[in-house]
PyMOL commands that place a pseudoatom at each C-alpha (Angstrom):
pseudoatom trace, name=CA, resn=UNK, resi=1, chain=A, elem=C, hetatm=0, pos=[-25.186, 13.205, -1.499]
pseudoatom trace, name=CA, resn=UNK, resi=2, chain=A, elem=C, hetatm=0, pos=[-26.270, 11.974, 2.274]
pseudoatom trace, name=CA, resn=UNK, resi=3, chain=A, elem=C, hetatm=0, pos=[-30.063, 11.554, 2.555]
pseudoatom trace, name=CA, resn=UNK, resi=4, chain=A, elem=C, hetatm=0, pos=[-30.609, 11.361, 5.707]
pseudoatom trace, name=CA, resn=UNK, resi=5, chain=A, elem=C, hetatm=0, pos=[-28.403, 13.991, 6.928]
pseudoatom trace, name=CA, resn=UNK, resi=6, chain=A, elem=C, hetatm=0, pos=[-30.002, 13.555, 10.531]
pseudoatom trace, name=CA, resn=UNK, resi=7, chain=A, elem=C, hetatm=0, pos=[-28.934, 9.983, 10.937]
pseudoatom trace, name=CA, resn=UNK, resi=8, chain=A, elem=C, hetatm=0, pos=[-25.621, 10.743, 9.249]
pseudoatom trace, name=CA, resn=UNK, resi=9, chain=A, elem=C, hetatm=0, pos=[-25.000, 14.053, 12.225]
pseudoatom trace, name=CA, resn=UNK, resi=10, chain=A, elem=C, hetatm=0, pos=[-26.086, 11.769, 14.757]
pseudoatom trace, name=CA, resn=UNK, resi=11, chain=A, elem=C, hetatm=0, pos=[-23.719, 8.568, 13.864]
pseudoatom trace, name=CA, resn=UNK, resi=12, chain=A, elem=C, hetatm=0, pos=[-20.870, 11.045, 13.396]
pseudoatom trace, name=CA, resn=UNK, resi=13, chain=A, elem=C, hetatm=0, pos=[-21.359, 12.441, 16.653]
pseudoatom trace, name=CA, resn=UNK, resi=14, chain=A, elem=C, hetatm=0, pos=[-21.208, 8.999, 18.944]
pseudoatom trace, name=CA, resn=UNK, resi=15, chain=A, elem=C, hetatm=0, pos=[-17.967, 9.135, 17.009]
pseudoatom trace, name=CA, resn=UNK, resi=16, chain=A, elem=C, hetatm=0, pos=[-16.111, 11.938, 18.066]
pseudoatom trace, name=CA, resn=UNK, resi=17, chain=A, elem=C, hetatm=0, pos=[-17.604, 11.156, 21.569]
pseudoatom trace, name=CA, resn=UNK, resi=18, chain=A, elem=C, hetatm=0, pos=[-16.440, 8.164, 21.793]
pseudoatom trace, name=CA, resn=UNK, resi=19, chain=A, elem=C, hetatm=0, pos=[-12.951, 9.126, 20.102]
pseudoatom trace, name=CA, resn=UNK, resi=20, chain=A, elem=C, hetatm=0, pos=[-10.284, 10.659, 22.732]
pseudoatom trace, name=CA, resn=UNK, resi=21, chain=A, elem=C, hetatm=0, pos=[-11.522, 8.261, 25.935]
pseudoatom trace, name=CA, resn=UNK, resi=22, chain=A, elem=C, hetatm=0, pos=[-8.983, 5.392, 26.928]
pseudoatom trace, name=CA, resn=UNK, resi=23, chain=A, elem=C, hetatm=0, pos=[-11.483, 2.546, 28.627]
pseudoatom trace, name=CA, resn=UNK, resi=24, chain=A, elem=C, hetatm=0, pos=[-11.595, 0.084, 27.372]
pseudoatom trace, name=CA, resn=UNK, resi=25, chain=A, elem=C, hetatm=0, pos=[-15.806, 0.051, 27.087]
pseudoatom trace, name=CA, resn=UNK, resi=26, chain=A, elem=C, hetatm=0, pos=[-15.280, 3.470, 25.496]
pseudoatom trace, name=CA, resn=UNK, resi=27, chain=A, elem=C, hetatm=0, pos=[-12.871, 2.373, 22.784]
pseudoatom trace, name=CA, resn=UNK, resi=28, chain=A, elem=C, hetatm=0, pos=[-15.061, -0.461, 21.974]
pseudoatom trace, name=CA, resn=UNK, resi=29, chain=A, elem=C, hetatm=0, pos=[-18.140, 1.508, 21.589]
pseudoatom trace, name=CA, resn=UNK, resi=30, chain=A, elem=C, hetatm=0, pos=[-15.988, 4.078, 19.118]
pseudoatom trace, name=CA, resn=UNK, resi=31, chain=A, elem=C, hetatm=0, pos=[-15.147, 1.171, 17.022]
pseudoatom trace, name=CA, resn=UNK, resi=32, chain=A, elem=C, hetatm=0, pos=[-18.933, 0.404, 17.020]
pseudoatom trace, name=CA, resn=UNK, resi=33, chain=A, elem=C, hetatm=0, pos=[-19.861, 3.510, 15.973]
pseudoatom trace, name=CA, resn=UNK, resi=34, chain=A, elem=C, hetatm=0, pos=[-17.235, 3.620, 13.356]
pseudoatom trace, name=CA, resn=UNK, resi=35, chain=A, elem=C, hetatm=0, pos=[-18.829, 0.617, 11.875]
pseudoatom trace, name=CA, resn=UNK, resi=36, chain=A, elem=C, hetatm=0, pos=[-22.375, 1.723, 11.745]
pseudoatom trace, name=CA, resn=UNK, resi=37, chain=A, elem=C, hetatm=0, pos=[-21.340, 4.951, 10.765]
pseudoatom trace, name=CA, resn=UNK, resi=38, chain=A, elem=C, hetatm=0, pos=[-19.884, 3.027, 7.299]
pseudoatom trace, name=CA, resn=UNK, resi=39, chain=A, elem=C, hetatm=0, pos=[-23.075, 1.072, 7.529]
pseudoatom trace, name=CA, resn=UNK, resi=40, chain=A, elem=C, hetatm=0, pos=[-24.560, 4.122, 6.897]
pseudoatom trace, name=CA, resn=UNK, resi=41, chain=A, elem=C, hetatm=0, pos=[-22.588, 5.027, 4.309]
pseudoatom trace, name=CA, resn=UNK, resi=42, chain=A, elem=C, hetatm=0, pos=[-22.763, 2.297, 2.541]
pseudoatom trace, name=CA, resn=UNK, resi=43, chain=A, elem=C, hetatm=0, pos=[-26.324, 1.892, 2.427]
pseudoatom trace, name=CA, resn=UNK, resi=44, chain=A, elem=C, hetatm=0, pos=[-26.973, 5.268, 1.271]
pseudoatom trace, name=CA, resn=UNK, resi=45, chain=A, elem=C, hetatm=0, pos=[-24.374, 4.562, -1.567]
pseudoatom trace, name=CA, resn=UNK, resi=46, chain=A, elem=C, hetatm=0, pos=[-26.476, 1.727, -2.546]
pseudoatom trace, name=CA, resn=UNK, resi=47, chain=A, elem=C, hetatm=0, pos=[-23.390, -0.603, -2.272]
pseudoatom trace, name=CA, resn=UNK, resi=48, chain=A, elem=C, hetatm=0, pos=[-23.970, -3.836, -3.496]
pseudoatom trace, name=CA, resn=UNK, resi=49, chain=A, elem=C, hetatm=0, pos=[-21.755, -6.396, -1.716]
pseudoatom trace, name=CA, resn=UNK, resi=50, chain=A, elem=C, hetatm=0, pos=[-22.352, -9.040, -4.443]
pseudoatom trace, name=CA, resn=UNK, resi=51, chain=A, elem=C, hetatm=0, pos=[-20.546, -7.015, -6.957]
pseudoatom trace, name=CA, resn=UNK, resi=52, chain=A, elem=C, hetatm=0, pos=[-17.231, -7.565, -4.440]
pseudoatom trace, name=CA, resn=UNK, resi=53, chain=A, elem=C, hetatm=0, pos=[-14.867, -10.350, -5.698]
pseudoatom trace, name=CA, resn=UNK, resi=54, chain=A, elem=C, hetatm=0, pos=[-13.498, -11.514, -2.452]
pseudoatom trace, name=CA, resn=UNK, resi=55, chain=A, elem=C, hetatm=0, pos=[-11.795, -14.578, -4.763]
pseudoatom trace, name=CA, resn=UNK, resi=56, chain=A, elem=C, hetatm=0, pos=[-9.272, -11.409, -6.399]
pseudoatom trace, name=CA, resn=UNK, resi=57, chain=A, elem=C, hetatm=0, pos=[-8.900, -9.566, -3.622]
pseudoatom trace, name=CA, resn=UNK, resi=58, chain=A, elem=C, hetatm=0, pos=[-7.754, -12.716, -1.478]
pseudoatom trace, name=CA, resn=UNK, resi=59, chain=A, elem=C, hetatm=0, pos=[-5.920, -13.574, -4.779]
pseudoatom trace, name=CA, resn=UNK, resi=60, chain=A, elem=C, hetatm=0, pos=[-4.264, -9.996, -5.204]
pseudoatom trace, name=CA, resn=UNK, resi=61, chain=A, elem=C, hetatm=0, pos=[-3.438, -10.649, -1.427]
pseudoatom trace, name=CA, resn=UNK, resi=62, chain=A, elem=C, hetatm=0, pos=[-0.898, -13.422, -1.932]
pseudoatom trace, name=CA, resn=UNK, resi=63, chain=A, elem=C, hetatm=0, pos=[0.731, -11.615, -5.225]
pseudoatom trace, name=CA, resn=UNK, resi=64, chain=A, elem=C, hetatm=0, pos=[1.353, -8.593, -2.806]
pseudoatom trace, name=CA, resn=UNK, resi=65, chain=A, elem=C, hetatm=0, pos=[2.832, -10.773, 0.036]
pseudoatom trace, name=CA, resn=UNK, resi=66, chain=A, elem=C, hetatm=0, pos=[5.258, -12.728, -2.636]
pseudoatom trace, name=CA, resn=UNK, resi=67, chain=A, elem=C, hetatm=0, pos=[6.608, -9.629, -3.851]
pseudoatom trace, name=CA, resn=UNK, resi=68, chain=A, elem=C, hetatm=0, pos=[6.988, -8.177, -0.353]
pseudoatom trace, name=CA, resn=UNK, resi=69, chain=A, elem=C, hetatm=0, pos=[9.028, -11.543, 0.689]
pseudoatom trace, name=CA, resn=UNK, resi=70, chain=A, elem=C, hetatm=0, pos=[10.623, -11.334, -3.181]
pseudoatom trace, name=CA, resn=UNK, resi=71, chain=A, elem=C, hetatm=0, pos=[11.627, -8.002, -4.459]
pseudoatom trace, name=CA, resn=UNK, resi=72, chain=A, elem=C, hetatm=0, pos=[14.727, -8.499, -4.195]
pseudoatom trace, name=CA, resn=UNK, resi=73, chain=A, elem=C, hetatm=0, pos=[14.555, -11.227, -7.398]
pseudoatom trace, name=CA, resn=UNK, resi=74, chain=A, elem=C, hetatm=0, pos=[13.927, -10.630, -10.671]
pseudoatom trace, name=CA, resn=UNK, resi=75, chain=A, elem=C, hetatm=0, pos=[10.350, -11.058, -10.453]
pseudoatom trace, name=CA, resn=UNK, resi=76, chain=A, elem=C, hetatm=0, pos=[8.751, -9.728, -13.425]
pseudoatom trace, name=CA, resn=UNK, resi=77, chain=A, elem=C, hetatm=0, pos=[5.079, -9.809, -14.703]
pseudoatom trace, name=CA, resn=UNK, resi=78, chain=A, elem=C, hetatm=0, pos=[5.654, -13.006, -16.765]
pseudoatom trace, name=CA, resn=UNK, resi=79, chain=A, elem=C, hetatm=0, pos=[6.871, -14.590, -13.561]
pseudoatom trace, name=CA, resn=UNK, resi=80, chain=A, elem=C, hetatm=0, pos=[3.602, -13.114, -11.526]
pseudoatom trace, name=CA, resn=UNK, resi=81, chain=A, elem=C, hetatm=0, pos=[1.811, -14.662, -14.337]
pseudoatom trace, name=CA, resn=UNK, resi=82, chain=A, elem=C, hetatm=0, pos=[3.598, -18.532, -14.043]
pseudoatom trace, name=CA, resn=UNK, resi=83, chain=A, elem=C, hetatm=0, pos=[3.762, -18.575, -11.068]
pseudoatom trace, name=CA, resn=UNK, resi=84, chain=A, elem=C, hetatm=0, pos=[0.207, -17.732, -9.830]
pseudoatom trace, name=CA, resn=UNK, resi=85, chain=A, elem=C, hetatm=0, pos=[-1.520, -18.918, -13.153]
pseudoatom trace, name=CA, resn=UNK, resi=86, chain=A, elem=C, hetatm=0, pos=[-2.907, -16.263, -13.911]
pseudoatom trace, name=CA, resn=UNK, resi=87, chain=A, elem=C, hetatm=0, pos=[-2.668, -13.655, -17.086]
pseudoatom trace, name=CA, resn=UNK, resi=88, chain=A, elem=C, hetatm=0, pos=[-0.396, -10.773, -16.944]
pseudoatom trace, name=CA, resn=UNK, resi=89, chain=A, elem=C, hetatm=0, pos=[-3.204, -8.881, -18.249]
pseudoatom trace, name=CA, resn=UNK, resi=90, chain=A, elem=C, hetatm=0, pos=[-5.634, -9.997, -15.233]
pseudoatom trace, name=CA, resn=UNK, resi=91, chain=A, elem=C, hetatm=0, pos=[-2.115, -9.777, -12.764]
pseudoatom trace, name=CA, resn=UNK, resi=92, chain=A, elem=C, hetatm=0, pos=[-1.968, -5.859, -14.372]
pseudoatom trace, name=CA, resn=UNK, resi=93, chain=A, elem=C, hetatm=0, pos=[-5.760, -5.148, -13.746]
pseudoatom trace, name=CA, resn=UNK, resi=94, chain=A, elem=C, hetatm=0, pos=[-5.628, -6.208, -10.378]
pseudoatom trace, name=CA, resn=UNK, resi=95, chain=A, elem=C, hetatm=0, pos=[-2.556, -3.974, -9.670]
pseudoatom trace, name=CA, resn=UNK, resi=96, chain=A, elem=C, hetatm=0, pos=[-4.582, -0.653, -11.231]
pseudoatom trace, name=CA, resn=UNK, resi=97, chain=A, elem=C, hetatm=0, pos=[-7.820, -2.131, -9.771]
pseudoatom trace, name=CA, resn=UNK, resi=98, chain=A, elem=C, hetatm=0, pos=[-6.471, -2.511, -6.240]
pseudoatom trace, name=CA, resn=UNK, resi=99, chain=A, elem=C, hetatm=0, pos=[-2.934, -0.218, -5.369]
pseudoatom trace, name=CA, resn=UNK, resi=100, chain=A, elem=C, hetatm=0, pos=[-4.344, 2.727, -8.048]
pseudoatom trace, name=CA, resn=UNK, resi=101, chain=A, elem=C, hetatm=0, pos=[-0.952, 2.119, -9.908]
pseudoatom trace, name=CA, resn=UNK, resi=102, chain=A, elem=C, hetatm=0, pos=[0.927, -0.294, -12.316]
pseudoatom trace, name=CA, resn=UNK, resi=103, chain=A, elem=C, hetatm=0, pos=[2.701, -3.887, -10.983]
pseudoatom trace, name=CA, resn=UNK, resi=104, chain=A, elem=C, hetatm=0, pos=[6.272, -1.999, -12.638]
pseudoatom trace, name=CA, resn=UNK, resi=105, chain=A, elem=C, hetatm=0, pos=[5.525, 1.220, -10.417]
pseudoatom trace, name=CA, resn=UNK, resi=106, chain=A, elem=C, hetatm=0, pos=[4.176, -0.576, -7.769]
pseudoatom trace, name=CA, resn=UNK, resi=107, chain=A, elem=C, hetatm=0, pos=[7.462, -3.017, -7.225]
pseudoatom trace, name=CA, resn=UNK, resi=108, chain=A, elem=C, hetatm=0, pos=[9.982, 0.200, -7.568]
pseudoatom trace, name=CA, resn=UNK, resi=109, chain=A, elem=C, hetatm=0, pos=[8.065, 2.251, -4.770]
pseudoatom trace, name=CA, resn=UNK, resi=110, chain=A, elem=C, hetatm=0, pos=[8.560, -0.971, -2.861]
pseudoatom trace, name=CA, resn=UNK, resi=111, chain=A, elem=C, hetatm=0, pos=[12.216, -1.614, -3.102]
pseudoatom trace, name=CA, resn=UNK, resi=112, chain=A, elem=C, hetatm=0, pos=[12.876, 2.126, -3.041]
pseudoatom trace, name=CA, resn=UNK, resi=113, chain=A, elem=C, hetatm=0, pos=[11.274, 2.185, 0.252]
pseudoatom trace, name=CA, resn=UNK, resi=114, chain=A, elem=C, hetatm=0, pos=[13.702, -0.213, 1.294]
pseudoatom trace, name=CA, resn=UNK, resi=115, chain=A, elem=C, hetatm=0, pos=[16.433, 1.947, -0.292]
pseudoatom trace, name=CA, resn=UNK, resi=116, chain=A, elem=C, hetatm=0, pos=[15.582, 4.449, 1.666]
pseudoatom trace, name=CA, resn=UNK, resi=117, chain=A, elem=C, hetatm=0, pos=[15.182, 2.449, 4.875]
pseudoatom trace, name=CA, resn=UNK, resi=118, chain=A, elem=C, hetatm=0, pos=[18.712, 1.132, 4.486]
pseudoatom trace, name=CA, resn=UNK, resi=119, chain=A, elem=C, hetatm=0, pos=[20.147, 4.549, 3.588]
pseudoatom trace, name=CA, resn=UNK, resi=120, chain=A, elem=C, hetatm=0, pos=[18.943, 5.959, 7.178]
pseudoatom trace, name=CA, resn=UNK, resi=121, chain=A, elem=C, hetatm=0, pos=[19.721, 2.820, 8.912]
pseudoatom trace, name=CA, resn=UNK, resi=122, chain=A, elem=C, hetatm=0, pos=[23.309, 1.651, 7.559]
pseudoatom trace, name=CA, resn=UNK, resi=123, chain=A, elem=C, hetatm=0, pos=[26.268, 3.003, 6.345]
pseudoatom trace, name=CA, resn=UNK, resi=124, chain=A, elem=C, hetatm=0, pos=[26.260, 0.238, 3.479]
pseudoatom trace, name=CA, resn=UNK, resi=125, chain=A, elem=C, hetatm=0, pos=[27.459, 1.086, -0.264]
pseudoatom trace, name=CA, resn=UNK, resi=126, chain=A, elem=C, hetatm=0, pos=[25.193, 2.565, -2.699]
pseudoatom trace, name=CA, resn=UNK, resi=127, chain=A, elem=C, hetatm=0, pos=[25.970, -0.085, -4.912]
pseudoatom trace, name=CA, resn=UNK, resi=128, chain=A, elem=C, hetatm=0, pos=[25.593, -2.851, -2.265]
pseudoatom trace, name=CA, resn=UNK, resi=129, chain=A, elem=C, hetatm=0, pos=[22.382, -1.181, -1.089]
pseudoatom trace, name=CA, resn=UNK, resi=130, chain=A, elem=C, hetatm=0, pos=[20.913, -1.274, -5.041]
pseudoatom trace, name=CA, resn=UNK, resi=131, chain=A, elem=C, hetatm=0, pos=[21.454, -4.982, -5.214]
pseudoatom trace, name=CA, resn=UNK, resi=132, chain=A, elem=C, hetatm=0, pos=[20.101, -6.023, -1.697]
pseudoatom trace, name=CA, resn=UNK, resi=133, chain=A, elem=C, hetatm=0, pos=[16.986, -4.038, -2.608]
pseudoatom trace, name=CA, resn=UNK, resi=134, chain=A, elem=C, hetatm=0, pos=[16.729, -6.055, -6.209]
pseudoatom trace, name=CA, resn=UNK, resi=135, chain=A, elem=C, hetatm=0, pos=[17.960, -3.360, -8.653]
pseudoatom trace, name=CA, resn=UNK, resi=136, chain=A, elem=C, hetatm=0, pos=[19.953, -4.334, -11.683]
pseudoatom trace, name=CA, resn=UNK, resi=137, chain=A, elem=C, hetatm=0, pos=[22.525, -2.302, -10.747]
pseudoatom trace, name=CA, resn=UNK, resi=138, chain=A, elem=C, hetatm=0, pos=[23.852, 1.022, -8.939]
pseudoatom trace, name=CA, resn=UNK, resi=139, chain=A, elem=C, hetatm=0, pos=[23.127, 3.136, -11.703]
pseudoatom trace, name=CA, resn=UNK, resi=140, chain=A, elem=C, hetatm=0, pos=[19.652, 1.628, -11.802]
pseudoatom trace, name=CA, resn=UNK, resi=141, chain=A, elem=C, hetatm=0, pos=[19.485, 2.904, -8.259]
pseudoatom trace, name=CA, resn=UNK, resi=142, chain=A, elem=C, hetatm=0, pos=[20.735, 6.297, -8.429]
pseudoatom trace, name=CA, resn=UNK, resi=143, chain=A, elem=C, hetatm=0, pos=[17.955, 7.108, -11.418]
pseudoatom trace, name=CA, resn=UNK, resi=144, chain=A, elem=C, hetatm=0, pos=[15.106, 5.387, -9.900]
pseudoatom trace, name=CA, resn=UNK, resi=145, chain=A, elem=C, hetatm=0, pos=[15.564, 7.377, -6.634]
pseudoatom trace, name=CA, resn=UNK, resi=146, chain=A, elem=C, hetatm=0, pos=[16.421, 10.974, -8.549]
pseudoatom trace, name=CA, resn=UNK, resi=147, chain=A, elem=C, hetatm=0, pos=[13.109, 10.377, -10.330]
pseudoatom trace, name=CA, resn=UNK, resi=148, chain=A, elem=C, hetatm=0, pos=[11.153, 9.376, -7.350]
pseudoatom trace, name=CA, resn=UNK, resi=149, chain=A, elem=C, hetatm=0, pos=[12.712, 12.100, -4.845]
pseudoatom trace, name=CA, resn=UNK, resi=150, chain=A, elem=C, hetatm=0, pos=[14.355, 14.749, -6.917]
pseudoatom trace, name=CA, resn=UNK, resi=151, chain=A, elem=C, hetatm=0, pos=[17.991, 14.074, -5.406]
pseudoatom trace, name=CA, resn=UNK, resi=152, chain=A, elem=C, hetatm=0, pos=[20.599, 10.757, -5.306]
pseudoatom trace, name=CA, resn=UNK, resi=153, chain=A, elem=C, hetatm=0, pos=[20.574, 8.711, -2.947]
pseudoatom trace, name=CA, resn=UNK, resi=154, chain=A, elem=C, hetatm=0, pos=[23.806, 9.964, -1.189]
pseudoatom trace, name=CA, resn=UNK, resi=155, chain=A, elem=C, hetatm=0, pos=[22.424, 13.419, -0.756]
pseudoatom trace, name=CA, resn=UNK, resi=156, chain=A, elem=C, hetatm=0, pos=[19.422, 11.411, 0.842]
pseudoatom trace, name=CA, resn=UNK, resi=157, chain=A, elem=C, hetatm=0, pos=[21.926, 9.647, 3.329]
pseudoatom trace, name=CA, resn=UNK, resi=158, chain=A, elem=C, hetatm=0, pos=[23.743, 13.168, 3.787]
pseudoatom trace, name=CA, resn=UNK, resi=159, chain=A, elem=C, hetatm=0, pos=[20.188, 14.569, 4.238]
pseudoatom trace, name=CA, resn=UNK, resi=160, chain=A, elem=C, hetatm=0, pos=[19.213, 12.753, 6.875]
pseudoatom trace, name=CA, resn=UNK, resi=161, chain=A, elem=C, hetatm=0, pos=[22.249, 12.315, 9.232]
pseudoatom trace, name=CA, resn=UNK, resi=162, chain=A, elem=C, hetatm=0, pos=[22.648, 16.200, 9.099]
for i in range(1, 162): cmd.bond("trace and resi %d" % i, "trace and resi %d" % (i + 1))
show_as sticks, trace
zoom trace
């Protein structure tokens, strides 16, 4: 798949040299060869930056940071949709285009990250924990996370403090 194999070695190399050094000069000139080493890449991929949509991506990039500062809500795909005039067909393309998973999937990961943040960190109720995190209800909760991670989220808790 690399043609010019040589070129390829040689980038490669300037970046494992440059990798475990601490100057400043040295750290600079890894990140510089990290960058022409994708150059490299790239080109030989015959990328064509033309066929990037920087206008979605920058677009996909608000919709992610509203449902970071909004998962707790009832923020479905309709409401994506309204709110950032867009389709919930485009909104849905985006999500598999760009995260590799569905908006629905893609908003439960997120507030059962929090779950799980809040589990370790607090000695909160299940039930209080559900809500803060935007799920319907406890029960909602306990099935998301035994699907996700193969146990409740009290044997989580218990998991972790032991």
């Amino acid at each position: 798949m690399i043609k010019d194999y040589n070129g390829f070695i040689d980038l490669f190399s300037q970046v494992i040299a440059k990798m475990n050094h601490d100057d400043i000069i040295s750290q600079l000139e890894y990140k510089a060869s990290l960058l022409s080493l994708l150059a490299h890449c790239l080109q030989e991929s015959h990328y064509d930056p033309t066929s990037y949509h920087h206008e979605n991506n920058d677009i996909f990039s608000r919709i992610l940071f509203f449902v970071s500062t909004h998962y707790r809500e009832d923020i479905s795909l309709q409401y994506l949709s309204n709110h950032f005039g867009y389709t919930t067909q485009h909104i849905s393309l985006m999500f598999k285009r760009y995260s590799n998973t569905n908006y629905y999937t893609y908003l439960t990961k997120l507030r059962l990250d929090r779950a799980k943040f809040l589990l370790m960190t607090s000695s909160k109720r299940i039930i209080d924990i559900a809500f803060e995190c935007g799920f319907s209800s406890e029960h909602a909760l306990i099935n998301h996370f035994k699907k996700w991670y193969a146990m409740t989220p009290s044997q989580y808790r218990k998991q972790q403090h032991s």
